[in-house]
PDB file of N, CA, C and O in Angstrom, chain B, residues numbered from 101:
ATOM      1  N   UNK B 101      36.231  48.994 -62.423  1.00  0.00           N
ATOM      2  CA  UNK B 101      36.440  47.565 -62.272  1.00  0.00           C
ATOM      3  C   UNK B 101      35.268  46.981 -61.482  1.00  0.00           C
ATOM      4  O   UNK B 101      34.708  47.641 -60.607  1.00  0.00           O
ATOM      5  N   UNK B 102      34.921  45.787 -61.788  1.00  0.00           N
ATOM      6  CA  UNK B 102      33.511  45.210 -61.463  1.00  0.00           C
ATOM      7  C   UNK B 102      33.888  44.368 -60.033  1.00  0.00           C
ATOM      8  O   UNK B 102      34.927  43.719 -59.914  1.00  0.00           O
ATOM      9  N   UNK B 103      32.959  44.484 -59.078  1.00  0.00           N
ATOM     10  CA  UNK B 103      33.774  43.487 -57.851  1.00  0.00           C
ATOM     11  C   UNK B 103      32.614  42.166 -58.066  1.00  0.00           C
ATOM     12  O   UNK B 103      31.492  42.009 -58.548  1.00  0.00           O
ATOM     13  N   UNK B 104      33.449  41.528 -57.523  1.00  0.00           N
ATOM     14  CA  UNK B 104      32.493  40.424 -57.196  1.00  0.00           C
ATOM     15  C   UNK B 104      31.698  40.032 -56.483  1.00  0.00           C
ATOM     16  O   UNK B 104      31.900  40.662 -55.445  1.00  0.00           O
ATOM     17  N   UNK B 105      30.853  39.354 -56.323  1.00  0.00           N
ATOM     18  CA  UNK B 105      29.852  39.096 -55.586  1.00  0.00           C
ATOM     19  C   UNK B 105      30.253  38.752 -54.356  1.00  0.00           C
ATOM     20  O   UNK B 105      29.876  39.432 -53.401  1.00  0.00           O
ATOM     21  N   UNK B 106      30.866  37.930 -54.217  1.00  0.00           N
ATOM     22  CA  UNK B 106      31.466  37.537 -52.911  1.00  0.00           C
ATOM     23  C   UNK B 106      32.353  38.466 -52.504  1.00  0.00           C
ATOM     24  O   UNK B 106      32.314  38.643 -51.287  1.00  0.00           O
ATOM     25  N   UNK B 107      33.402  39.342 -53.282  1.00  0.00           N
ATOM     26  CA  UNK B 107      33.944  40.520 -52.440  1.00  0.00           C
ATOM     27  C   UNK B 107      32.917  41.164 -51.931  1.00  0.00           C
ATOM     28  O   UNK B 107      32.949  41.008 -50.711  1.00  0.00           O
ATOM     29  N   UNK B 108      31.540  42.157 -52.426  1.00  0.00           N
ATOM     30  CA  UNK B 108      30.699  42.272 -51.569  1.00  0.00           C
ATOM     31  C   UNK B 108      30.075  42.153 -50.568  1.00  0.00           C
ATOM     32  O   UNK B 108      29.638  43.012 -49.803  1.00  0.00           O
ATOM     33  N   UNK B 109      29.982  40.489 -50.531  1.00  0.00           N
ATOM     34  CA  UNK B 109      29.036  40.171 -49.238  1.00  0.00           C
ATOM     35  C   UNK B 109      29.847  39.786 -48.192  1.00  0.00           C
ATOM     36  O   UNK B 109      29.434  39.651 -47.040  1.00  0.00           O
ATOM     37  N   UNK B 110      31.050  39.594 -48.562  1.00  0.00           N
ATOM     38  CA  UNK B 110      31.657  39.527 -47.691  1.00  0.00           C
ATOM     39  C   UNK B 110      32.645  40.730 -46.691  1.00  0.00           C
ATOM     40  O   UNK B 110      33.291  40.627 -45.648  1.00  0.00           O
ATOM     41  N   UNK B 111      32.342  41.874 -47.658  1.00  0.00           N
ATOM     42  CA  UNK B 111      32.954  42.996 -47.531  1.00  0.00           C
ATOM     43  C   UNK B 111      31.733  43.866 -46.507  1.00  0.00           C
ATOM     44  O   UNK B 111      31.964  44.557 -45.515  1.00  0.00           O
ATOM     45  N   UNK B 112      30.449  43.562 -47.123  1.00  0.00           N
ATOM     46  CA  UNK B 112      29.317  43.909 -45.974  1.00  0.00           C
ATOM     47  C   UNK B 112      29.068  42.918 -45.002  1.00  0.00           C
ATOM     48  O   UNK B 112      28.446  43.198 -43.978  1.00  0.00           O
ATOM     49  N   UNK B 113      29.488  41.807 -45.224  1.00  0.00           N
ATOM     50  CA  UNK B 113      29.577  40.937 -43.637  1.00  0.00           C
ATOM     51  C   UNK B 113      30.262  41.634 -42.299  1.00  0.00           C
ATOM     52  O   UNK B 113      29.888  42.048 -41.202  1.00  0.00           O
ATOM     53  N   UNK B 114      31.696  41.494 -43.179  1.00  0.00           N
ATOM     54  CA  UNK B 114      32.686  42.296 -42.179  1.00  0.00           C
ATOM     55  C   UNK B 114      32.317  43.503 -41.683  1.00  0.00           C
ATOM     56  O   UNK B 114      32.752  43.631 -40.539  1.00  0.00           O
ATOM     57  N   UNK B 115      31.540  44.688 -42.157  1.00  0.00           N
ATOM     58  CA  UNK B 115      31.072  45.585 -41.600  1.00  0.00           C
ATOM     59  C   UNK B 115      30.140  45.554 -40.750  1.00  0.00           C
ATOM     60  O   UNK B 115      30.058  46.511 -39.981  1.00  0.00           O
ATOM     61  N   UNK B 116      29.054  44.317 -40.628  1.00  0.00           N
ATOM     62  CA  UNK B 116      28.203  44.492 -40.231  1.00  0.00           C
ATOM     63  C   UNK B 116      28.546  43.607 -38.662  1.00  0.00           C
ATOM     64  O   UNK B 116      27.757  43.650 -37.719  1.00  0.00           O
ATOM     65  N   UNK B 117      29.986  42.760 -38.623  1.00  0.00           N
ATOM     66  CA  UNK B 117      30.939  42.529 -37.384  1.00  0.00           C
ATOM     67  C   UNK B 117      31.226  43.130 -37.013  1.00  0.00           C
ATOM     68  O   UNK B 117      30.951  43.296 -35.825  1.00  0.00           O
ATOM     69  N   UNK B 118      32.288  44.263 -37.908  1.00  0.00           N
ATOM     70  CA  UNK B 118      32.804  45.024 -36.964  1.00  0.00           C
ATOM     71  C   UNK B 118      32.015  45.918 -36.636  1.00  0.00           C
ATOM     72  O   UNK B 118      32.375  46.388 -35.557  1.00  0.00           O
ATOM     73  N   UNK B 119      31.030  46.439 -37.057  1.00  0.00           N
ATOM     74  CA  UNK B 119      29.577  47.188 -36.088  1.00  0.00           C
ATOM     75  C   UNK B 119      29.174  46.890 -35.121  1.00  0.00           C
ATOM     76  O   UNK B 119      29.162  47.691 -34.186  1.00  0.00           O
ATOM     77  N   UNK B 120      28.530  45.186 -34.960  1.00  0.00           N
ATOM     78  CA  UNK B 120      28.427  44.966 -33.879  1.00  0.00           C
ATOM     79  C   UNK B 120      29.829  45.016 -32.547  1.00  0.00           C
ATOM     80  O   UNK B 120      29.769  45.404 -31.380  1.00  0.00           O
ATOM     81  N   UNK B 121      30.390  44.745 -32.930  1.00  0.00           N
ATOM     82  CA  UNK B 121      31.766  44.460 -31.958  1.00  0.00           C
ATOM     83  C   UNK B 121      31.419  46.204 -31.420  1.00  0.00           C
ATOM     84  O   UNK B 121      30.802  46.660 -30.458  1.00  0.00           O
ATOM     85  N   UNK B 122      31.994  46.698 -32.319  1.00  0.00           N
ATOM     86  CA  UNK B 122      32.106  48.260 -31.641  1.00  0.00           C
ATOM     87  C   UNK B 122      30.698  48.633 -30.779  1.00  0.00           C
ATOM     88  O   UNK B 122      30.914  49.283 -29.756  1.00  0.00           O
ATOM     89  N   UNK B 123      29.568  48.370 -31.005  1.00  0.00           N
ATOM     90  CA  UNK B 123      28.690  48.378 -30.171  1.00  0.00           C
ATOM     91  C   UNK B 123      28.721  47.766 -28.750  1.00  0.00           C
ATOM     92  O   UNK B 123      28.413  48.283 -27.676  1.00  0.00           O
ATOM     93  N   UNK B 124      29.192  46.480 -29.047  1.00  0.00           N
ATOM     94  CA  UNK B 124      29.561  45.794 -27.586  1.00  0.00           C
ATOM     95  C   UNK B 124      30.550  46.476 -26.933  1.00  0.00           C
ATOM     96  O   UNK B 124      30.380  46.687 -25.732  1.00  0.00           O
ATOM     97  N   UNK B 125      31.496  46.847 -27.437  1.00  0.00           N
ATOM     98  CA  UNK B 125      32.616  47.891 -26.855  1.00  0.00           C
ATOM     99  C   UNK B 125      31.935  49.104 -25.742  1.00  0.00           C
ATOM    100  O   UNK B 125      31.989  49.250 -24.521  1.00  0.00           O
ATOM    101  N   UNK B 126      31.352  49.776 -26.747  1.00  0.00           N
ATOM    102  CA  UNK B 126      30.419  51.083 -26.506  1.00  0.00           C
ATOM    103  C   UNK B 126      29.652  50.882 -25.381  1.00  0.00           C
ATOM    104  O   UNK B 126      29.411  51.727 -24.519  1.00  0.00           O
ATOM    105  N   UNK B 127      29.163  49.406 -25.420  1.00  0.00           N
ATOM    106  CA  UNK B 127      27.885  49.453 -24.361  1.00  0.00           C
ATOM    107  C   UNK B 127      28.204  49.231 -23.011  1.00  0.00           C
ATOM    108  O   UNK B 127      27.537  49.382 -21.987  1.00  0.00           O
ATOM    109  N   UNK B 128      29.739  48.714 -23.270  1.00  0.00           N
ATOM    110  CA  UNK B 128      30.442  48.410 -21.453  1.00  0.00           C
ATOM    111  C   UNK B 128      30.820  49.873 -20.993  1.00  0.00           C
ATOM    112  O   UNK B 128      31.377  50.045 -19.908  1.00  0.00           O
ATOM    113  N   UNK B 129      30.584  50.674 -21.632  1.00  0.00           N
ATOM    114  CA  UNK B 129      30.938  51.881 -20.809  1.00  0.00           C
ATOM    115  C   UNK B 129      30.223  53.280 -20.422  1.00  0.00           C
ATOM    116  O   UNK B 129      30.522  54.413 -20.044  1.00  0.00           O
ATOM    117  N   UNK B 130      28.797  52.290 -20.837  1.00  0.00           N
ATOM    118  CA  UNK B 130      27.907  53.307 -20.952  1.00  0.00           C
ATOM    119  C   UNK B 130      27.023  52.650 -19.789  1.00  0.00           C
ATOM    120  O   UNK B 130      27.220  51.464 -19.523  1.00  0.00           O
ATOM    121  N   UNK B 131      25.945  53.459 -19.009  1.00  0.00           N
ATOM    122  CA  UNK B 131      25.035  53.384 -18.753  1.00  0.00           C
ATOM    123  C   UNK B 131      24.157  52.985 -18.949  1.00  0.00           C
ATOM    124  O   UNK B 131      23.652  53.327 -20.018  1.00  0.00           O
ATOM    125  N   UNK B 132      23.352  51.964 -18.035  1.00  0.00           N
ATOM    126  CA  UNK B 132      22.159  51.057 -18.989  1.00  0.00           C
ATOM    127  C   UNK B 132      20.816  52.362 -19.060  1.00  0.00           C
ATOM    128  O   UNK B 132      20.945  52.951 -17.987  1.00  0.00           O
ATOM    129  N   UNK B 133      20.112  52.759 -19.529  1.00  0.00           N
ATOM    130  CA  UNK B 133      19.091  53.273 -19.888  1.00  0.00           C
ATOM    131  C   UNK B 133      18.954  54.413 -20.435  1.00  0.00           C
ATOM    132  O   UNK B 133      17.899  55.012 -20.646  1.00  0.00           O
ATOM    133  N   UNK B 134      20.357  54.838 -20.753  1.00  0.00           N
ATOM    134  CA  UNK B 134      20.368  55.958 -21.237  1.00  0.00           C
ATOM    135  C   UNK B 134      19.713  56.108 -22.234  1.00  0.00           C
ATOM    136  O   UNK B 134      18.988  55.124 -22.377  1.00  0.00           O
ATOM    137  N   UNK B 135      19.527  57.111 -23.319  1.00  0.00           N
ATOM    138  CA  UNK B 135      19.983  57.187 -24.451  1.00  0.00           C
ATOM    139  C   UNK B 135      20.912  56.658 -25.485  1.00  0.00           C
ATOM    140  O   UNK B 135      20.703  55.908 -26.438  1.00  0.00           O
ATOM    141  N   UNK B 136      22.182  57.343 -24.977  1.00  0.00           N
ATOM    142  CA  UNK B 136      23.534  56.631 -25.271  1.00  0.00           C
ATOM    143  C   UNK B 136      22.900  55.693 -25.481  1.00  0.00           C
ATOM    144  O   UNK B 136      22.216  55.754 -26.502  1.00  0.00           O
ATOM    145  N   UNK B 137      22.818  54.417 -24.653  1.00  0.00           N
ATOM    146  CA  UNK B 137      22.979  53.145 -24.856  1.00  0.00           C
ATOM    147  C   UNK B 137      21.690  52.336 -25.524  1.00  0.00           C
ATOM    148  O   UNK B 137      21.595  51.152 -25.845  1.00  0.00           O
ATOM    149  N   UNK B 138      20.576  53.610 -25.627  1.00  0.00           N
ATOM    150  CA  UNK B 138      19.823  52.973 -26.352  1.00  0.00           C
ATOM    151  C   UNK B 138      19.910  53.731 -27.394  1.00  0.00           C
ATOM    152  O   UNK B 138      18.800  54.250 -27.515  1.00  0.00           O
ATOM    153  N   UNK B 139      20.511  54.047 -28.115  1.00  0.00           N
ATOM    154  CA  UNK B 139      20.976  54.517 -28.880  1.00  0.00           C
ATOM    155  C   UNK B 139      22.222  53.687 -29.861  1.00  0.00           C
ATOM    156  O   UNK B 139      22.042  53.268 -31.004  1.00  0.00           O
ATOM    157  N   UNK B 140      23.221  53.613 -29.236  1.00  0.00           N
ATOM    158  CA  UNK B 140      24.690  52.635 -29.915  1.00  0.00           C
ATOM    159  C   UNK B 140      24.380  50.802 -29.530  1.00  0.00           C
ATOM    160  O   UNK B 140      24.908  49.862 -30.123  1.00  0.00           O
ATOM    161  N   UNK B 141      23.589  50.728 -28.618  1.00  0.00           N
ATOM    162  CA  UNK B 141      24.009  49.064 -28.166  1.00  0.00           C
ATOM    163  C   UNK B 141      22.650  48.412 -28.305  1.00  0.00           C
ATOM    164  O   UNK B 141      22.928  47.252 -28.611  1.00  0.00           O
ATOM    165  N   UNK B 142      21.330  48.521 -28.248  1.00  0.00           N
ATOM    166  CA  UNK B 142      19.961  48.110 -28.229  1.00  0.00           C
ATOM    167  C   UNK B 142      19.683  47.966 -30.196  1.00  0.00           C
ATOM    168  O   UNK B 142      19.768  48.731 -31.157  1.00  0.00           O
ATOM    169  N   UNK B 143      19.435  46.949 -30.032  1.00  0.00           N
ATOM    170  CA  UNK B 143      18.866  46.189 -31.467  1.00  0.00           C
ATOM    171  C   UNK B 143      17.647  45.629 -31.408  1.00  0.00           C
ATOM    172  O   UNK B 143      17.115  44.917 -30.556  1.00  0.00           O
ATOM    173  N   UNK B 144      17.064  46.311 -33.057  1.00  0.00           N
ATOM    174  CA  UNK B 144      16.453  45.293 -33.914  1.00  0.00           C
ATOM    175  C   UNK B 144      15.948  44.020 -34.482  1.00  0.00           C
ATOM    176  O   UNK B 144      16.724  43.683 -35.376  1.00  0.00           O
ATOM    177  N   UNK B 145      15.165  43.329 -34.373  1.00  0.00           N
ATOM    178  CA  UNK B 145      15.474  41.725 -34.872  1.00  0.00           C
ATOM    179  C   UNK B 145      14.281  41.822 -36.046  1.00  0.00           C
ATOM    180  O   UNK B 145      13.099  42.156 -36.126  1.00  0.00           O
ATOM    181  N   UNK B 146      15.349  41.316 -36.902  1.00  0.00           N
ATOM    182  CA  UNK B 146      14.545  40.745 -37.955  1.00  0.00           C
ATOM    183  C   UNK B 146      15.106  39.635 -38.631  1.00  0.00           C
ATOM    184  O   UNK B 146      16.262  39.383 -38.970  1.00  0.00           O
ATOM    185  N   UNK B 147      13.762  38.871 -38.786  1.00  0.00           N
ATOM    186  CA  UNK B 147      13.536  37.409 -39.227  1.00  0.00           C
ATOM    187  C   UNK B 147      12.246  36.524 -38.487  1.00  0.00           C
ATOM    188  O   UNK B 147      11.474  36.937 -37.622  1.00  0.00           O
ATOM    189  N   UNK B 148      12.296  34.992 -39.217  1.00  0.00           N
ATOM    190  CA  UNK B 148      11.385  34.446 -39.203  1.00  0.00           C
ATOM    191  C   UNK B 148      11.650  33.839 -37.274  1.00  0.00           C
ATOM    192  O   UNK B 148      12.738  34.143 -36.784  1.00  0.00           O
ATOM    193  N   UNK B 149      10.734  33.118 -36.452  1.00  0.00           N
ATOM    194  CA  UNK B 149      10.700  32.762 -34.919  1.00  0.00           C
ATOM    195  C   UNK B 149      12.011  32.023 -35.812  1.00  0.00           C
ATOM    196  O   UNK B 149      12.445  32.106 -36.961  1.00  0.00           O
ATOM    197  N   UNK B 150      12.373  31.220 -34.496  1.00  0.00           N
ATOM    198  CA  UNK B 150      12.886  30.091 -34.338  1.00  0.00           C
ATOM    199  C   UNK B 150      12.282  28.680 -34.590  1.00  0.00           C
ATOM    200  O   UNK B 150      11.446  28.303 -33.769  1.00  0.00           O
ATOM    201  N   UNK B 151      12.591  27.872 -35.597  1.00  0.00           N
ATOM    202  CA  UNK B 151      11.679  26.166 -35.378  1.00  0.00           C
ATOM    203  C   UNK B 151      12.285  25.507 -34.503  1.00  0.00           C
ATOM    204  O   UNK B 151      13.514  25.485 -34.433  1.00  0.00           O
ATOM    205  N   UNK B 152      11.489  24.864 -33.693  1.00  0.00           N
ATOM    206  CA  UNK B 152      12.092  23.647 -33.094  1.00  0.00           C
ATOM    207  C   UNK B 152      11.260  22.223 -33.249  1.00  0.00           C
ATOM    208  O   UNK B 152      10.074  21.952 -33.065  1.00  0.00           O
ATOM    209  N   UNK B 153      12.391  21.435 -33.664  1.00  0.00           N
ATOM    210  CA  UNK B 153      11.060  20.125 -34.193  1.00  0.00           C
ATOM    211  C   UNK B 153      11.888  19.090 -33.381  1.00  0.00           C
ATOM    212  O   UNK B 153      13.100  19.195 -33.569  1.00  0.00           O
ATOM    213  N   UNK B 154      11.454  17.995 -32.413  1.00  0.00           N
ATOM    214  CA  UNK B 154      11.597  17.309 -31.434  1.00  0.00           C
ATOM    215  C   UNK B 154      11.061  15.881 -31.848  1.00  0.00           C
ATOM    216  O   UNK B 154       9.974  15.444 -31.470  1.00  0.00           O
ATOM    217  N   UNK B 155      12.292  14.931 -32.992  1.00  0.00           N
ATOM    218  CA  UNK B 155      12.259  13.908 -33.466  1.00  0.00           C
ATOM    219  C   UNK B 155      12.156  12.860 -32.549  1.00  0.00           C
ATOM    220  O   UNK B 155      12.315  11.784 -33.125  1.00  0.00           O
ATOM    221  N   UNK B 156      11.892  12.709 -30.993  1.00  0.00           N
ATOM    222  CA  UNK B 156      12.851  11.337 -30.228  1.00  0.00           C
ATOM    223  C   UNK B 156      13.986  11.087 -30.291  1.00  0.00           C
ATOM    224  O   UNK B 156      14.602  10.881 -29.245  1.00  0.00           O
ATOM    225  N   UNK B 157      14.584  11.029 -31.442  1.00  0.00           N
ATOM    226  CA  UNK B 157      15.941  10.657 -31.272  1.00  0.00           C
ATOM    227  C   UNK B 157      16.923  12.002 -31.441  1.00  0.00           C
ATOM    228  O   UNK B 157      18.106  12.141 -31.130  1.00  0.00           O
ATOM    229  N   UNK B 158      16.232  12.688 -31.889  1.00  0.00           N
ATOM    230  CA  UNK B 158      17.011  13.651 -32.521  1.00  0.00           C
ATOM    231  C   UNK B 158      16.259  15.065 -32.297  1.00  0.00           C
ATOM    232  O   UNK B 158      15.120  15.032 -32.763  1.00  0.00           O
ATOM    233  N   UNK B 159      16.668  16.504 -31.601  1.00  0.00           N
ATOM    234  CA  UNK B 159      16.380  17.163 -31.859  1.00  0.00           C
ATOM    235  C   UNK B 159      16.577  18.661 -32.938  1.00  0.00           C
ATOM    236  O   UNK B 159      17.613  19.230 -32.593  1.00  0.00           O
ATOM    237  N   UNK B 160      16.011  19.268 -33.883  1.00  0.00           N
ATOM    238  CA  UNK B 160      16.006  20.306 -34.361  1.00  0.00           C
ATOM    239  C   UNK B 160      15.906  21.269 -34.202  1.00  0.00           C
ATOM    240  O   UNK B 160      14.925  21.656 -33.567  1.00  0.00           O
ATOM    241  N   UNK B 161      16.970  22.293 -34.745  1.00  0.00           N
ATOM    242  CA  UNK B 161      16.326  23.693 -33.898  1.00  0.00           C
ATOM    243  C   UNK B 161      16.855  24.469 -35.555  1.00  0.00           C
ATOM    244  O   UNK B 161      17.854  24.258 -36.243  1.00  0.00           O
ATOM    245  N   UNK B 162      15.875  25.251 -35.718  1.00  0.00           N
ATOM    246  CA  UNK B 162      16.048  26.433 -37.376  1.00  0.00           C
ATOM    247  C   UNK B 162      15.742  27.384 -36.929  1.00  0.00           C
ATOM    248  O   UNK B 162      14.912  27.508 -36.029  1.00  0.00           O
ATOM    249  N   UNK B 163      16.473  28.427 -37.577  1.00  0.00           N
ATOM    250  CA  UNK B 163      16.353  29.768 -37.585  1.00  0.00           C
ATOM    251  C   UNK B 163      17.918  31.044 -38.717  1.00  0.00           C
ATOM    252  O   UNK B 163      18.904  31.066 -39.454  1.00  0.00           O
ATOM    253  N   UNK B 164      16.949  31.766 -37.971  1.00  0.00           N
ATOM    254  CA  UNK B 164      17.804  32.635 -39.003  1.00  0.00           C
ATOM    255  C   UNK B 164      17.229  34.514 -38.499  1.00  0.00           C
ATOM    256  O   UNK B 164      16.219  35.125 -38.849  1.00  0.00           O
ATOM    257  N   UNK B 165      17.882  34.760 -37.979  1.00  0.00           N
ATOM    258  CA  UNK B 165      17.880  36.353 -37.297  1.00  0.00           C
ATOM    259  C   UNK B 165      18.663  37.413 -37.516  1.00  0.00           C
ATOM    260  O   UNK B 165      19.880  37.227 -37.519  1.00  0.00           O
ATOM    261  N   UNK B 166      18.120  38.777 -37.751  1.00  0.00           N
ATOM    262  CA  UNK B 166      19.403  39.691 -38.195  1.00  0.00           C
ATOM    263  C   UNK B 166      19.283  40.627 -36.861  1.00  0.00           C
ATOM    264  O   UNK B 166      18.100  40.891 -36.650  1.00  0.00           O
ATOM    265  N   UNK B 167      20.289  41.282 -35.770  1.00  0.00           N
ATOM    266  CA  UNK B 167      19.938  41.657 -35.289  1.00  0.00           C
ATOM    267  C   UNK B 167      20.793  43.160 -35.641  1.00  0.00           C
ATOM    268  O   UNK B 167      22.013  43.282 -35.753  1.00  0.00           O
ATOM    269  N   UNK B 168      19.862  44.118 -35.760  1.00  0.00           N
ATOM    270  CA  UNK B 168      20.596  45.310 -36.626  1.00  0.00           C
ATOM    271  C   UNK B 168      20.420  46.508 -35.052  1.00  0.00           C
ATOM    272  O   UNK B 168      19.659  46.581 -34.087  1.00  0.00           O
ATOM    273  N   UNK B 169      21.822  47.399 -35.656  1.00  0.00           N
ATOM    274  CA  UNK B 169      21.543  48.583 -34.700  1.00  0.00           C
ATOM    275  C   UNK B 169      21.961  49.703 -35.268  1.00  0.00           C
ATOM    276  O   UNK B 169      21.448  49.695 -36.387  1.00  0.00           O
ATOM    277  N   UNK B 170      22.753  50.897 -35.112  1.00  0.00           N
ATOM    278  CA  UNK B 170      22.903  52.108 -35.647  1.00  0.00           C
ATOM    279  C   UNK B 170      24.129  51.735 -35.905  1.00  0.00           C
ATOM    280  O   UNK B 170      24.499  52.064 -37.032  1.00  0.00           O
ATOM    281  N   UNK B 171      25.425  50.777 -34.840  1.00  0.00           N
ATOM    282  CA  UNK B 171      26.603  50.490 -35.148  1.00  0.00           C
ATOM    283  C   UNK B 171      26.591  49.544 -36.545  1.00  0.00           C
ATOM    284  O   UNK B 171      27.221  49.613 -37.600  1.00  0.00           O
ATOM    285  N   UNK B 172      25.948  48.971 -36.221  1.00  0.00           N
ATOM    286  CA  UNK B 172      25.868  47.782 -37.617  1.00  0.00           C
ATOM    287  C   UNK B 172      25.732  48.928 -38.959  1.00  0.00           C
ATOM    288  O   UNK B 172      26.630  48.822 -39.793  1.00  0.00           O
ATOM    289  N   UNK B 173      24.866  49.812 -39.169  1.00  0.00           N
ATOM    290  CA  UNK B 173      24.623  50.502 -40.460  1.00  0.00           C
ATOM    291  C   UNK B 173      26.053  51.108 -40.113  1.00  0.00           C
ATOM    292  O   UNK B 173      26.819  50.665 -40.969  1.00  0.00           O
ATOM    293  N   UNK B 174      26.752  51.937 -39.221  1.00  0.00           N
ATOM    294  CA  UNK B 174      27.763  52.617 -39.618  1.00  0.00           C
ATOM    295  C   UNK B 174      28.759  51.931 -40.537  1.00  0.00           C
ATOM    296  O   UNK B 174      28.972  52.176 -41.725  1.00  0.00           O
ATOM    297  N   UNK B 175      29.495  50.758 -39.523  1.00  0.00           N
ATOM    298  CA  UNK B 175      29.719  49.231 -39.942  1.00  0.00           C
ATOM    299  C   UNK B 175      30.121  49.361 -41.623  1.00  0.00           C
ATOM    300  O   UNK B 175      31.140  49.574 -42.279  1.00  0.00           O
ATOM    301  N   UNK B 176      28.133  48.999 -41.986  1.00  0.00           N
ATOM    302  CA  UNK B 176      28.350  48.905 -43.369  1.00  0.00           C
ATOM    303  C   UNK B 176      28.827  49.517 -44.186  1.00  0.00           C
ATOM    304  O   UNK B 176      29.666  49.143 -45.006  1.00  0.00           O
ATOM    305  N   UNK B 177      28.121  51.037 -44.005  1.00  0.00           N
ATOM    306  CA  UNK B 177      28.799  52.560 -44.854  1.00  0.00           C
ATOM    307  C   UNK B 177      30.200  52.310 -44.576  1.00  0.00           C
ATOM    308  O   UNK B 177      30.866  52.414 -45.605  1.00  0.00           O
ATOM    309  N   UNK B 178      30.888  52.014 -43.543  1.00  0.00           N
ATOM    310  CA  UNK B 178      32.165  51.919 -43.985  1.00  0.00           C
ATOM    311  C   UNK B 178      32.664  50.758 -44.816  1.00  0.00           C
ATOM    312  O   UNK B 178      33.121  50.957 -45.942  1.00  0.00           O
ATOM    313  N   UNK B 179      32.591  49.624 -44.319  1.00  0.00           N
ATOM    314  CA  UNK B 179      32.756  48.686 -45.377  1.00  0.00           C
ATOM    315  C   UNK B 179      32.205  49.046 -46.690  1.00  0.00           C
ATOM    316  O   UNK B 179      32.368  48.360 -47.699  1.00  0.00           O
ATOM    317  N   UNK B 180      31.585  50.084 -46.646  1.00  0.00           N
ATOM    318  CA  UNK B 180      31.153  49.719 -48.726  1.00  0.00           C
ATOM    319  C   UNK B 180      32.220  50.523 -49.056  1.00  0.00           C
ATOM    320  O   UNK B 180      32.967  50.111 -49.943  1.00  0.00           O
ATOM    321  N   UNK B 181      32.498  51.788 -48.430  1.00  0.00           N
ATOM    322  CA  UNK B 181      33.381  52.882 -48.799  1.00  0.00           C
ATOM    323  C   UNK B 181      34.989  52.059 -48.829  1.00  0.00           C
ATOM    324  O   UNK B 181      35.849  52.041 -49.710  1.00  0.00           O
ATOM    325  N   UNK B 182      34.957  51.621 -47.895  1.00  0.00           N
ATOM    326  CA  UNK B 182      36.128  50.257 -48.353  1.00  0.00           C
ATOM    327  C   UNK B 182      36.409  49.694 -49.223  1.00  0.00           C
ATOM    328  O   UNK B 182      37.533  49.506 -49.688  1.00  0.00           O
ATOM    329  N   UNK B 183      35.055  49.208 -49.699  1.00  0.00           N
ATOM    330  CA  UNK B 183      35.195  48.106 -51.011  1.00  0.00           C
ATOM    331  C   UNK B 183      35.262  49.227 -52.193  1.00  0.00           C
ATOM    332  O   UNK B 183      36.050  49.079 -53.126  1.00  0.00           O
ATOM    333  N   UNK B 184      34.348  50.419 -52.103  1.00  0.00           N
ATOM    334  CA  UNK B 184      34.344  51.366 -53.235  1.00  0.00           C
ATOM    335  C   UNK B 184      35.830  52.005 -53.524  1.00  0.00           C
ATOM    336  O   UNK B 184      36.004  52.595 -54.590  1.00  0.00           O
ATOM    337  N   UNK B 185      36.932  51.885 -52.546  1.00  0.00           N
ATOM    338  CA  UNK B 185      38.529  52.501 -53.060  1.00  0.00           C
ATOM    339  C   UNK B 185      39.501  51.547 -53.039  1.00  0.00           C
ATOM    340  O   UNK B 185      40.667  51.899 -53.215  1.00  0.00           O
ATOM    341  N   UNK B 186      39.161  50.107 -52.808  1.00  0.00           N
ATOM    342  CA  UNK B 186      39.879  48.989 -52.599  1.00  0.00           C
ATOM    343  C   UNK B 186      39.792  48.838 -54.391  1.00  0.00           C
ATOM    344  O   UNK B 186      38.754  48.940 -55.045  1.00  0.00           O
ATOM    345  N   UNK B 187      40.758  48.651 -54.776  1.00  0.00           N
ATOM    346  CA  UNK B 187      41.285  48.126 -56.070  1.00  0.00           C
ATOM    347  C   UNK B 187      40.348  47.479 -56.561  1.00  0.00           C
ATOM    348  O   UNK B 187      40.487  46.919 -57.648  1.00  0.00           O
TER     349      UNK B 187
END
């Protein structure tokens, strides 16, 4: 059975939440400099800076950032394995 597009991305959204979450979990009980913690809680960024454009009346701010870690990929592998036995 074919899933849909949006079951997908939304099925790897959710993984890539509940990755982070569990990372934040992880990192209150760990030690700052470890390993461990640079290991489960220290991220990645990828994407373009931030714009900021400063109209007078109005200010702008754009962007768009992914911030990835080892929890986030687990995250996903589970969410796909999710979506792969979910009906």
């Amino acid at each position: 059975m074919k899933k849909s597009l949006g079951a997908v991305v939304l099925t790897l959204v959710l993984g890539v939440l509940i990755g982070a979450t569990i990372s934040e979990v992880i990192g209150l009980f760990l030690n700052e400099g470890t390993v461990a913690e640079q290991l489960f809680v220290r991220y990645i960024t990828f994407g373009p800076d931030v714009v900021h454009l400063n109209l007078v009346i109005i200010d702008l701010t754009f962007g768009f950032q992914i911030h990835f870690n080892l929890m986030s990929v687990i995250g996903v592998f589970v969410a796909s394995q999710m979506l792969r036995w979910y009906r």
